[in-house]
C-alpha positions as CSV (number, residue, x, y, z in Angstrom):
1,X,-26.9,-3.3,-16.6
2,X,-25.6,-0.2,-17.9
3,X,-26.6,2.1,-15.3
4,X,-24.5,-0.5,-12.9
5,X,-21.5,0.1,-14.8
6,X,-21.6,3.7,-15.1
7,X,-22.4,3.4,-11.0
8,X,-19.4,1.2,-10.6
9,X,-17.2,2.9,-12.8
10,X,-18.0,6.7,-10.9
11,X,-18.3,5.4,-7.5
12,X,-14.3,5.2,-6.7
13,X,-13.9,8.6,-8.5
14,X,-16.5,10.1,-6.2
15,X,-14.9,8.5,-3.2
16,X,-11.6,9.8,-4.5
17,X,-12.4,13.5,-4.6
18,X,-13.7,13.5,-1.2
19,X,-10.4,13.6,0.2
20,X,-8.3,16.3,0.3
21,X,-4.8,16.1,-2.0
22,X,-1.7,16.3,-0.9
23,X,0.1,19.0,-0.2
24,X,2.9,18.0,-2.5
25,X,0.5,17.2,-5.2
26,X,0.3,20.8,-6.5
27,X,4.4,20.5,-6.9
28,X,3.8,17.0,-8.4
29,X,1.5,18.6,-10.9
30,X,3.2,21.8,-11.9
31,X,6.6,19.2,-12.8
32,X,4.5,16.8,-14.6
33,X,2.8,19.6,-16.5
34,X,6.2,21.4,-17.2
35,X,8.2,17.9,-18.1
36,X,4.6,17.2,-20.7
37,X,5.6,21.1,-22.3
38,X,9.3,19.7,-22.6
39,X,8.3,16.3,-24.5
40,X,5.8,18.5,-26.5
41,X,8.6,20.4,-28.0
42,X,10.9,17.7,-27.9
43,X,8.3,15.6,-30.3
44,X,7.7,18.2,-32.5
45,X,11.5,19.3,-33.3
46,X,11.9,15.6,-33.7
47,X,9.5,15.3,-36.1
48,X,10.6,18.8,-38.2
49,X,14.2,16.7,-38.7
50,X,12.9,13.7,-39.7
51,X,12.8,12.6,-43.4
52,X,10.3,9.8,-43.3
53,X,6.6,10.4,-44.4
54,X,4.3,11.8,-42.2
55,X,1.8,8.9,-42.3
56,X,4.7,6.2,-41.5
57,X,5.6,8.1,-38.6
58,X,1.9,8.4,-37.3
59,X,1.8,4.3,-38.1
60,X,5.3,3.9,-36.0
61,X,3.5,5.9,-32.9
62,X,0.5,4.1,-32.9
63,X,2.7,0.8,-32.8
64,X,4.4,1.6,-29.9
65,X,1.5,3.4,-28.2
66,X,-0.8,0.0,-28.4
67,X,2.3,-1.9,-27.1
68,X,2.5,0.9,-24.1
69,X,-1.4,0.3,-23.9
70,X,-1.4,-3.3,-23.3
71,X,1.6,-3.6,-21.1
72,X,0.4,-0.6,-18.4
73,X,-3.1,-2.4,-18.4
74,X,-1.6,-5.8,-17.9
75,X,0.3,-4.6,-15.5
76,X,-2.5,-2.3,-13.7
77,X,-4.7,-5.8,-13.4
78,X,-2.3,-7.7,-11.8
79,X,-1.9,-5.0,-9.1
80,X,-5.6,-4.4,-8.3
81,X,-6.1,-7.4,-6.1
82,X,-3.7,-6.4,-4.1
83,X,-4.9,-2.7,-3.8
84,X,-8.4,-4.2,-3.0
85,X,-7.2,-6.4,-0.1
86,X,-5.7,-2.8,1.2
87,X,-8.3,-0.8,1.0
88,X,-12.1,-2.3,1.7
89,X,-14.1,1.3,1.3
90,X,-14.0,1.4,-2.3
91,X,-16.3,-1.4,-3.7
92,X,-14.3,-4.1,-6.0
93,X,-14.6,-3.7,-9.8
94,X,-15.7,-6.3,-11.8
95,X,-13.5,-8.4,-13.3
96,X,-16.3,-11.0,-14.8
97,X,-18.6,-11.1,-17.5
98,X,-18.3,-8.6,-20.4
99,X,-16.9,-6.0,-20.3
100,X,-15.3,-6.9,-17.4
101,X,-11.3,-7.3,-16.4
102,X,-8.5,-6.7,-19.2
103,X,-11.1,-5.9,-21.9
104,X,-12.7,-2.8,-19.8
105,X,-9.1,-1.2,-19.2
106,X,-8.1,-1.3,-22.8
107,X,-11.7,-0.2,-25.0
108,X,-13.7,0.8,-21.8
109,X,-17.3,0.0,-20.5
110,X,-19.6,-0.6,-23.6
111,X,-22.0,2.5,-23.3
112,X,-18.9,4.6,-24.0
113,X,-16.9,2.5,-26.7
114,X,-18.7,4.7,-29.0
115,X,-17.4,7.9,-27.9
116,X,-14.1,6.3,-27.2
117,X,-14.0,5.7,-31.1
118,X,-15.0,8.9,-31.9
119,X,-12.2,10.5,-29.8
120,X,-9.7,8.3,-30.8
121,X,-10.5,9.1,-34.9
122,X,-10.8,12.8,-34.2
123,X,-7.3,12.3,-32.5
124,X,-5.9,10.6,-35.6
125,X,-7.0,13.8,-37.0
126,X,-5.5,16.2,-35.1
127,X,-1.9,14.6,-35.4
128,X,-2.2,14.3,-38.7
129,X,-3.2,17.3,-39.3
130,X,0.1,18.7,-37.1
131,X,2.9,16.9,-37.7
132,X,1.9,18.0,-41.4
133,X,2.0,21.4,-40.6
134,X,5.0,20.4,-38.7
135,X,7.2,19.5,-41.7
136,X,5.7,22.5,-43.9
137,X,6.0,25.6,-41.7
138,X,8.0,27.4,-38.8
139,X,7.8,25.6,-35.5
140,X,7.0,28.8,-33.8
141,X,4.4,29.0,-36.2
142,X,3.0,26.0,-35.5
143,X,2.8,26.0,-32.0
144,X,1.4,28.8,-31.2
145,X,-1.4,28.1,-33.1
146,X,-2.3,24.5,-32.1
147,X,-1.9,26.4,-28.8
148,X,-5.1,28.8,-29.6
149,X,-7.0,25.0,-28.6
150,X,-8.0,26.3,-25.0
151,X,-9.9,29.1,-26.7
152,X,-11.8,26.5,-28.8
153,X,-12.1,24.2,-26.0
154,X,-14.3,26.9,-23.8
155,X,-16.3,27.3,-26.7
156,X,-17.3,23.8,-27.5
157,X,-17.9,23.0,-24.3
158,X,-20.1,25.7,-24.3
159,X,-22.0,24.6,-27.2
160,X,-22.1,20.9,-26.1
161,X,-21.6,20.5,-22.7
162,X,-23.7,24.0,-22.2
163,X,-21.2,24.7,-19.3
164,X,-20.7,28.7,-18.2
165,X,-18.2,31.4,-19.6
166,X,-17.7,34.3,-18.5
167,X,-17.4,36.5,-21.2
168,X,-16.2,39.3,-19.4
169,X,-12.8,37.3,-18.9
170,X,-12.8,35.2,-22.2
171,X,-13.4,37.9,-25.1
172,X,-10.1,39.7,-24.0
173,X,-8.3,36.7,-23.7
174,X,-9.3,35.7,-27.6
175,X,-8.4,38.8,-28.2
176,X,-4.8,38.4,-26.7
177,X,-4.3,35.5,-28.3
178,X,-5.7,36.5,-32.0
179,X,-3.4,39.3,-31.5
180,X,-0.6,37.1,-30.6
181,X,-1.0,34.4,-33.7
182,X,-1.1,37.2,-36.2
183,X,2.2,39.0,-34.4
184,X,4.0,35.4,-34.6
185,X,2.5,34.2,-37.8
186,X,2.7,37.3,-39.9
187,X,0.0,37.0,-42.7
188,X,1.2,38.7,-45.7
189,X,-2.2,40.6,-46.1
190,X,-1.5,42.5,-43.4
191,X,2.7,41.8,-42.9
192,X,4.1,42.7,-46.6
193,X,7.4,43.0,-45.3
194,X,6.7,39.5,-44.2
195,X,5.8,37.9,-47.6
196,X,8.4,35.8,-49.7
197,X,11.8,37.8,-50.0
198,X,10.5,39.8,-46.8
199,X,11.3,38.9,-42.9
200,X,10.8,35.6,-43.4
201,X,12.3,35.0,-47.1
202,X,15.4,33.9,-46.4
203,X,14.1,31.1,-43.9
């Protein structure tokens, strides 16, 4: 039974990548990537002004983001039908049974609730962990090192997902970007000038 899910559930993303995008979907993508970079900042100057605690704020997201949740996957199961009556070459998901219908769309097939959990605690974690820094440090600061996350993105997928690097192209660009946290973040054991009632003392 589980194999048939994990069938199901891969066989309309294979059929998907088998046809070529569209050739305004590169355009698509570069302004949905660019508007994402916008909200980024947007969220995290929001959250330097703020007063309230860190941990309300994280509660008040989560909130609204299971509200969100439930309304897009509502909304996403009403329109399948009528997708399916459109299109016959992709086979029809099931809607019956467990993990089936509404249930699938918001905590996924069962042999991957598990890791869905797991993602979404390690999530918690990462937010927390940020919008903390957020209220206790430079913005600038901030972001550019919660942007050092590709670098340690390659890396554990290396480790995990044992996929290839080539190191010829990735040790300079650690490099460049070690180099560019310590410019930005100015450690005082190697930045004196940059310790309190330095460059940065009468921030």
């Amino acid at each position: 039974q589980m194999d048939g899910d994990a069938q199901d559930l891969s066989a309309p993303l294979t059929a998907a990548h088998k046809d070529p995008p569209p050739k305004h979907a590169s355009v698509v993508g570069m302004v949905m990537v660019t508007v994402s970079a916008l909200l980024f900042g947007i969220v995290a100057a929001l959250i330097k002004a703020c007063a309230l605690p860190t941990l309300v704020m994280l509660q008040v997201r989560s909130i609204l983001e299971c509200m969100l949740v439930v309304m897009v996957a509502i909304a996403y199961q009403q329109m399948q039908p009528e997708a399916q009556t459109e299109s016959s070459l992709e086979p029809k998901p099931k809607t019956n049974g467990p993990g089936g219908g509404l249930k699938m769309l918001l905590i996924g097939p069962p042999h991957l609730r598990g890791w869905l959990v797991l993602r979404a605690f390690l999530y918690w974690g990462f937010l927390t962990c940020w919008w903390l820094a957020l209220t206790s440090m430079p913005i600038g600061d901030a972001t550019t090192i919660v942007y050092t996350g590709p670098v340690w993105t390659a890396l554990f997928s290396r480790m995990f997902l044992k996929e290839g690097i080539d190191w010829h192209v990735f040790l300079p660009i650690v490099a460049l970007d070690a180099c560019g946290v310590l410019l930005i973040t100015q450690p005082s054991f190697l930045f004196p000038s940059a310790a309190p009632g330095g460059a940065h003392g009468g921030d």
